[in-house]
Backbone as a ProteinNet text record, in pm:
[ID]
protein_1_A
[PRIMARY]
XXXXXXXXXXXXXXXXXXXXXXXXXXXXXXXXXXXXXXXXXXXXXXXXXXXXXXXXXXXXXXXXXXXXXXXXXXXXXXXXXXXXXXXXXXXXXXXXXXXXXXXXXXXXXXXXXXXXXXXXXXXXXXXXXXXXXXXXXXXXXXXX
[TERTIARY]
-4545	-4447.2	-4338.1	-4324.1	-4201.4	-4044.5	-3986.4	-3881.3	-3774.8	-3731.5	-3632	-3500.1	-3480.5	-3279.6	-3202.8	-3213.5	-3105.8	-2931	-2949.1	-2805.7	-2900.7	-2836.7	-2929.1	-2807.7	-2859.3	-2796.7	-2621.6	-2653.9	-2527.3	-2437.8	-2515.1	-2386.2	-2326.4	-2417.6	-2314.1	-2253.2	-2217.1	-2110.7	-2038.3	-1996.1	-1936.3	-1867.6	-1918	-1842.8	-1783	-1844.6	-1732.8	-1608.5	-1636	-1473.5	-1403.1	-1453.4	-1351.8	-1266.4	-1384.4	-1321.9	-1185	-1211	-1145.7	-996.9	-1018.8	-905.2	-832.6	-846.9	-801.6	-725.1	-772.6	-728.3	-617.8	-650.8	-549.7	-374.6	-431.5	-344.5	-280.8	-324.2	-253.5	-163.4	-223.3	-148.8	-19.5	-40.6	69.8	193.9	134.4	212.9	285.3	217.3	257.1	363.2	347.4	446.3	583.9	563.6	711.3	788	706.5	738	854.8	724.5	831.8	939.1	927.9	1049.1	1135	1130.9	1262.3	1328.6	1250.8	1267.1	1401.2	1318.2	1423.1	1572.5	1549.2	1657.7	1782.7	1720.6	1767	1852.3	1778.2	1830.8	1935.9	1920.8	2077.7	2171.1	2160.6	2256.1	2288.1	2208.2	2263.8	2332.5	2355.4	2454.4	2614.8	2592.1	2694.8	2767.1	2706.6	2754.7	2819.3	2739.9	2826.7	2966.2	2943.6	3081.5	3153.9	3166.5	3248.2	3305.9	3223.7	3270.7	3315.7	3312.9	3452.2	3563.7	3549.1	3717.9	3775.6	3655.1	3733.2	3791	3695.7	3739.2	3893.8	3904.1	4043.1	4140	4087.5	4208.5	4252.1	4137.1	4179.3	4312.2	4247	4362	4468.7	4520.8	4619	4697	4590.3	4686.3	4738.2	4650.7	4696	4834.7	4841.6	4936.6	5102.7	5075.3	5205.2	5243	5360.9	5387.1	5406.4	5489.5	5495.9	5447.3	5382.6	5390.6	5531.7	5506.4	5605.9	5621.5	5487.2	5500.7	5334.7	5315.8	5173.4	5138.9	5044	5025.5	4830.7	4750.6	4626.6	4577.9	4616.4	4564.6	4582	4689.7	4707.6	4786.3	4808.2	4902	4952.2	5107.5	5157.9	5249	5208.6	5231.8	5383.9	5435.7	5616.3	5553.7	5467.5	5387.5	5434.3	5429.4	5374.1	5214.9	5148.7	4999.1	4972.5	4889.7	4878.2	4723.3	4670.6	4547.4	4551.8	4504.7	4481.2	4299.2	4326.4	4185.2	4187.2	4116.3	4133.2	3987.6	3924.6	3785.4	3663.6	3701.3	3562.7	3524.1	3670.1	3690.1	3778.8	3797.4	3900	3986.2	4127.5	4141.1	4263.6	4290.3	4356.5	4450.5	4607.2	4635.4	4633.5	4537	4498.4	4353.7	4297.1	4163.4	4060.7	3941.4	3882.8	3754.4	3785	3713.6	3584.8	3623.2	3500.6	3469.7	3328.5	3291.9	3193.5	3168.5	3105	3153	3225.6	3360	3360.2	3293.7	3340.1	3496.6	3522.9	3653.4	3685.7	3837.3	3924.5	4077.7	4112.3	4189.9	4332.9	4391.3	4495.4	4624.6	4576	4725.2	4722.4	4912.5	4888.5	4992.6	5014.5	5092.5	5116.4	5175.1	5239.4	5211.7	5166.7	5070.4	5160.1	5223.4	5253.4	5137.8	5137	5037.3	5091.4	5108.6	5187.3	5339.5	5381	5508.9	5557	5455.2	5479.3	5418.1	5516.4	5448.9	5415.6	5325.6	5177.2	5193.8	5198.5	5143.2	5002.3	4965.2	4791.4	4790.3	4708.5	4657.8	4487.6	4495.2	4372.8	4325.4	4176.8	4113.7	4036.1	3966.4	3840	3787.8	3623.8	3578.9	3467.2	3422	3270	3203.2	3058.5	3004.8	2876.7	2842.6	2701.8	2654.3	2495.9	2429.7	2287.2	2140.2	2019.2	2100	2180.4	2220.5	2413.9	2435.6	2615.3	2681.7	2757.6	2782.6	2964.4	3003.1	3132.6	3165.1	3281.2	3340.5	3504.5	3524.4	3649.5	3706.3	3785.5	3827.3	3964.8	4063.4	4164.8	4212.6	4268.8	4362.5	4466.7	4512.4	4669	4699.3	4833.6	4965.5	4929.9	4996.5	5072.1	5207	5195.3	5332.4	5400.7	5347.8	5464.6	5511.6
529.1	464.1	561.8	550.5	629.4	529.9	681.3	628.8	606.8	537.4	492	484.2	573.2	611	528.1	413	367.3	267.6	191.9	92.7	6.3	-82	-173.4	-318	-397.5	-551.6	-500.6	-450	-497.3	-365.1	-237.1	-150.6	-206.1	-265.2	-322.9	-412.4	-511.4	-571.1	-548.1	-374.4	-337.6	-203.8	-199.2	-119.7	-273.7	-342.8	-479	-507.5	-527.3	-537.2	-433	-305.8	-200.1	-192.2	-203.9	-181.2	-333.5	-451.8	-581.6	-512.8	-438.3	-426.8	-310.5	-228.2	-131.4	-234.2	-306.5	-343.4	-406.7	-543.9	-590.7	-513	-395.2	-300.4	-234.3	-233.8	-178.5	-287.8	-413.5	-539.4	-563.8	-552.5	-592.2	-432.6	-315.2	-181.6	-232.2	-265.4	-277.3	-401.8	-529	-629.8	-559.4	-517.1	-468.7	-389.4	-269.2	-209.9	-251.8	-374.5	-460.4	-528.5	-552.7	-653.2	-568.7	-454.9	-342	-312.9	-310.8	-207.6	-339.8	-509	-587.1	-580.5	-518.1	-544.1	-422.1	-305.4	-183.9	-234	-280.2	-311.8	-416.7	-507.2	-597.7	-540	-429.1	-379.4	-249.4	-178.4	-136.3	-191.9	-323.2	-424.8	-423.8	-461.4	-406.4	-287.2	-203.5	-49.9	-26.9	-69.6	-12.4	-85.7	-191.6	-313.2	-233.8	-190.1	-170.8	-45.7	27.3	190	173.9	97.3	107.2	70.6	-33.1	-60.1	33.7	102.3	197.4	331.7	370.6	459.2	456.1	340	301	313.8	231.6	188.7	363.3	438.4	562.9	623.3	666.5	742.7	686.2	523.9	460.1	456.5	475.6	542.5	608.7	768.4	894.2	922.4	798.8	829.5	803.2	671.4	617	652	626.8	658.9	545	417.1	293.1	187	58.4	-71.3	-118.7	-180.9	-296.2	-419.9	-486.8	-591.1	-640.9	-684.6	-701.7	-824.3	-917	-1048.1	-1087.7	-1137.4	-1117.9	-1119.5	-1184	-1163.6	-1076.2	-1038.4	-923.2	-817.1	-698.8	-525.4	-536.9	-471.8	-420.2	-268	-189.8	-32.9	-43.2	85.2	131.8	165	218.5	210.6	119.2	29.1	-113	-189.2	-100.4	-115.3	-184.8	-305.4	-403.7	-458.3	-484	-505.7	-677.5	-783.9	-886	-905.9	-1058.1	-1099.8	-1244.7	-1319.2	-1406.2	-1476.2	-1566	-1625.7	-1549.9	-1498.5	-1433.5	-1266.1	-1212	-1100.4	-1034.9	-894.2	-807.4	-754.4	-777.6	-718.4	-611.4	-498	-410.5	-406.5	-427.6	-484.7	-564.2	-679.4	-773.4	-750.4	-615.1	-537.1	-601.6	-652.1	-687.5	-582.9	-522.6	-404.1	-429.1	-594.7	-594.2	-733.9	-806.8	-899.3	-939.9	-1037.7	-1149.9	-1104.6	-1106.2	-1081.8	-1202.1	-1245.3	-1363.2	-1383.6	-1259.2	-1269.1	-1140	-1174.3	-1011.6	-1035.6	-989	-951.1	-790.7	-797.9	-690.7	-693.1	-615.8	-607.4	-438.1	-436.8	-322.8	-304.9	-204.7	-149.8	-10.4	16.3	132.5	208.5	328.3	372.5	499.2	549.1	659.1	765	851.2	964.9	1145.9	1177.1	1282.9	1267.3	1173.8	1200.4	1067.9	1113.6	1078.1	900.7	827.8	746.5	709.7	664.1	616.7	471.5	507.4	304.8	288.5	240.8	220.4	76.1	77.7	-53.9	-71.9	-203	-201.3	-327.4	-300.5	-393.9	-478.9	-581.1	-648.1	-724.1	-669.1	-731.7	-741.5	-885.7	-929.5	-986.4	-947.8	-952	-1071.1	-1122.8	-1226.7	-1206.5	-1198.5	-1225.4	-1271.3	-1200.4	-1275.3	-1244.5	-1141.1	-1063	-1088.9	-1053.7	-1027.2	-926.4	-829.2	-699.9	-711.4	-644.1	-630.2	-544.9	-533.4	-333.5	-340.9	-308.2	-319.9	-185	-168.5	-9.1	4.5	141.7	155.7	281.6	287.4	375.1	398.3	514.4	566.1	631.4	606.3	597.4	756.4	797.8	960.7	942.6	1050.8	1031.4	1182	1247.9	1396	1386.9
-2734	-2655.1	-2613.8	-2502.8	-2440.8	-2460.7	-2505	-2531.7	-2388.5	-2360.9	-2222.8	-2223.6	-2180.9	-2243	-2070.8	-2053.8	-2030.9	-2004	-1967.2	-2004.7	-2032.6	-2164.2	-2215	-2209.8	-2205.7	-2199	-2273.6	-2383.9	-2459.4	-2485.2	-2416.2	-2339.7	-2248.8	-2117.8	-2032.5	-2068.5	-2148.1	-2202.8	-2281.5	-2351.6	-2371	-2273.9	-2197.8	-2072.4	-2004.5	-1962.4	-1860.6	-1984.8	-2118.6	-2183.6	-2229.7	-2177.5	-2211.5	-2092.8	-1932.2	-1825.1	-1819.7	-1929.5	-1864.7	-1954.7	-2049.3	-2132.9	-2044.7	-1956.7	-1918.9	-1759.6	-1736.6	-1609.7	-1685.8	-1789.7	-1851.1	-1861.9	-1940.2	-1959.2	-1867.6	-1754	-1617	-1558.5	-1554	-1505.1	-1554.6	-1758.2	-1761	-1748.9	-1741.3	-1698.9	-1565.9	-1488.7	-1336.4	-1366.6	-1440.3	-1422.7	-1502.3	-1592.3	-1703	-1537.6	-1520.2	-1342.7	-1278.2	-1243.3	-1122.6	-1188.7	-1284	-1338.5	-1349.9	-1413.5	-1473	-1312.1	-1224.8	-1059.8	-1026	-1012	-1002.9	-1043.9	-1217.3	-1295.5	-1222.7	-1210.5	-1143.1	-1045.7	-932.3	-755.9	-822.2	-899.7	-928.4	-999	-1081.2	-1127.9	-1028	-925.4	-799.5	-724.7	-736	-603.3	-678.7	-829	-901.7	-910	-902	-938	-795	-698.8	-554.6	-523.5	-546	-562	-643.9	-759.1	-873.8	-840.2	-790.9	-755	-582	-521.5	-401.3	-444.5	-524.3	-616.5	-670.2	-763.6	-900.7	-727.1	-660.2	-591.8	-534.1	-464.3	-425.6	-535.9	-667.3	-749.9	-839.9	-845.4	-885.5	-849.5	-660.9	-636.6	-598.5	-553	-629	-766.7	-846.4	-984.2	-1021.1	-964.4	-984.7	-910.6	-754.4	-711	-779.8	-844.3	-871.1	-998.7	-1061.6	-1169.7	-1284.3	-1165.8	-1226.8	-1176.3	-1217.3	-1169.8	-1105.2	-1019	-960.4	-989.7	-1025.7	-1045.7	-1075	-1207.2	-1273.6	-1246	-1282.4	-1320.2	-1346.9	-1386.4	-1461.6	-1330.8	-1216.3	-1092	-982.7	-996.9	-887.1	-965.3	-876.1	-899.7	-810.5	-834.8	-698.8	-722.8	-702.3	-723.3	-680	-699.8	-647.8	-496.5	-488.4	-291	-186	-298.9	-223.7	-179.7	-278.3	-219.7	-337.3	-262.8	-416.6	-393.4	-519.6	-512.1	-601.2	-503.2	-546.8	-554.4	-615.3	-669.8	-624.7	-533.8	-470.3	-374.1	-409	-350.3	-334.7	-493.2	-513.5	-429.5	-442.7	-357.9	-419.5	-423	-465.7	-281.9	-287.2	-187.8	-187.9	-127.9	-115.3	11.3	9.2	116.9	186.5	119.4	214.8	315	244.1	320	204	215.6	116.8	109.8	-61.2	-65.9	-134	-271.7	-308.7	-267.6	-318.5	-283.7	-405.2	-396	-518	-658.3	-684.1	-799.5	-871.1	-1007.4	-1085.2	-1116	-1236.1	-1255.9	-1265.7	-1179.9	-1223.2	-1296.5	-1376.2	-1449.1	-1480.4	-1418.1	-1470.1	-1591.2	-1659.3	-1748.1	-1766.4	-1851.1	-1866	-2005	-2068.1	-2190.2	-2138.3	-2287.4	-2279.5	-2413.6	-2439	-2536.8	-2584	-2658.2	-2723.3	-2779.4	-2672.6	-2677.9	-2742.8	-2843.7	-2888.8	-2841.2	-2835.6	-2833.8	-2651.8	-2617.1	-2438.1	-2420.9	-2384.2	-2310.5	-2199.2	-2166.4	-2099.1	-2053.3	-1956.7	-1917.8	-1888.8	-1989.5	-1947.6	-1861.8	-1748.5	-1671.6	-1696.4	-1740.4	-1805.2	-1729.5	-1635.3	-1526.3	-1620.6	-1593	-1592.2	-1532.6	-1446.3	-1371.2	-1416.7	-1364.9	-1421.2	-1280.1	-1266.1	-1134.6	-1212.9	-1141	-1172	-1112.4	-1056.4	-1015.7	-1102.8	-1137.2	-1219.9	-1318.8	-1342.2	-1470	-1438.1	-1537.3	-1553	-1590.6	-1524.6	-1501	-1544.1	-1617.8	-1657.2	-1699.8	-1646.8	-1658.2	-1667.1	-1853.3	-1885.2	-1885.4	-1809.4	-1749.3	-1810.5	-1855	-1875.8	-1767.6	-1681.7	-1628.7	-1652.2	-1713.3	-1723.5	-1597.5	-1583.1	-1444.4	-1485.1	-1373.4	-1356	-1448.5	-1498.5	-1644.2	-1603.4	-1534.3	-1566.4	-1356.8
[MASK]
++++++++++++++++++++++++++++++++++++++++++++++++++++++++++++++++++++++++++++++++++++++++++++++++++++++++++++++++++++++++++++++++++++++++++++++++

């Protein structure tokens, strides 16, 4: 009898569930993927919102030395340039810089740093969207 070397019944059904476990395994690679890529692009809508504010509210800080006048909802610099929080919007001047804004918050203190004090202004903004994005920031004034 000749011997016949080839795919027999129950190799090929162990090649179809190696090949079913490898697709398996790609499917769920590809879903984690897309879900993380989602999670990314919503916390990209955040980050760009958050960083036109911080950009503005920076060199507003660096500029002034003191507050004018605080309150959990709005700033108003010795400038005169004041940044309120109002229908789900941050606005600057009355220019609205950010948009879909849950809550914003300003306060500020005054911190003894070697000797020098500091007025720290300390923000908080929280953004919603699938996810919830919040960024508790401290800026210190210009002191010298």
């Amino acid at each position: 009898m000749k011997k016949e070397n080839g795919i027999t019944l129950m190799s090929l059904i162990i090649y179809i569930i190696l090949m079913l476990l490898v697709v398996a395994m790609l499917a769920t690679m590809s879903t984690m993927f897309f879900k993380n890529t989602k999670i990314i692009e919503d916390e990209s809508k955040y980050s760009g919102e958050f960083n036109k504010f911080n950009m503005f509210f920076i060199e507003d800080v660096k500029k002034s030395n003191s507050v004018y006048s605080i309150n959990p909802r709005e700033i108003v610099f010795l400038d005169g340039t004041t940044y309120a929080y109002q229908n789900n919007a941050i606005y600057r001047d009355k220019v609205k810089i950010c948009d879909n804004i849950t809550s914003c918050t300003f306060s500020n203190r005054t911190d003894d740093m070697s000797g020098v004090n500091k007025e720290i202004i300390n923000v908080k903004i929280e953004m919603s969207g699938s996810d919830t994005f919040v960024a508790d920031n401290d800026y210190v004034l210009k002191y010298w």
